[in-house]
N, C-alpha and C positions, 0 to 999 in steps of 0.2 A: 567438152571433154578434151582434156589436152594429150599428148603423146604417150605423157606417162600415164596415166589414167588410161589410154587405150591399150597398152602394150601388159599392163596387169590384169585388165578384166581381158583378156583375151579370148581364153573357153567360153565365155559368156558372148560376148562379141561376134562370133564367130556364128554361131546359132542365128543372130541377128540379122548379118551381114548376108547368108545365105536365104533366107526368109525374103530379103528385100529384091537382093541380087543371083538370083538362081541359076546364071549364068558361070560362075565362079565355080570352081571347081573346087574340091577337096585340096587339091596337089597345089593350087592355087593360094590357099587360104595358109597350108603349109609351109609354104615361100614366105609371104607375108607378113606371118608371123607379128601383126598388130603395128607394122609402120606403114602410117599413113600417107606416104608418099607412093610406096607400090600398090596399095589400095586404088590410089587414084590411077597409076598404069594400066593397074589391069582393069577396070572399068574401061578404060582406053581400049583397050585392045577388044576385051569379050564385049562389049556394046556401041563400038566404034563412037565412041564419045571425043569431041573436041576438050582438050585440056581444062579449059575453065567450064564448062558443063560437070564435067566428074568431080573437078575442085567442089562446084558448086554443091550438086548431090552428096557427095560426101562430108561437107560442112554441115547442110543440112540432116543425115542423119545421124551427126555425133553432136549436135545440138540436142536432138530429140532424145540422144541414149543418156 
């Protein structure tokens, strides 16, 4: 799933992304707004993830979507 592809299915995405990552907040998701690079922040931040773990996780679930 590329950028664009994630920034469109976003209400859909979003369901998802919360399901996996329960840590995320509403206001969170809000922010975010389907780019991929604050996705992988805030994993940073809400699961104290080192940079390439959340890259990682997050490749791996827009593979699966």
């Amino acid at each position: 799933m590329n950028k664009t592809q994630m920034e469109g299915d976003w209400k859909v995405l979003k369901g998802k992304i919360k399901e996996k990552w329960g840590k995320l907040t509403d206001d969170d998701l809000k922010v975010i707004e389907g780019a991929r690079d604050q996705i992988a922040g805030k994993l940073q931040a809400r699961y104290g993830y080192a940079k390439e773990q959340a890259e990682k996780e997050l490749h791996e679930f827009c593979n699966k979507c």
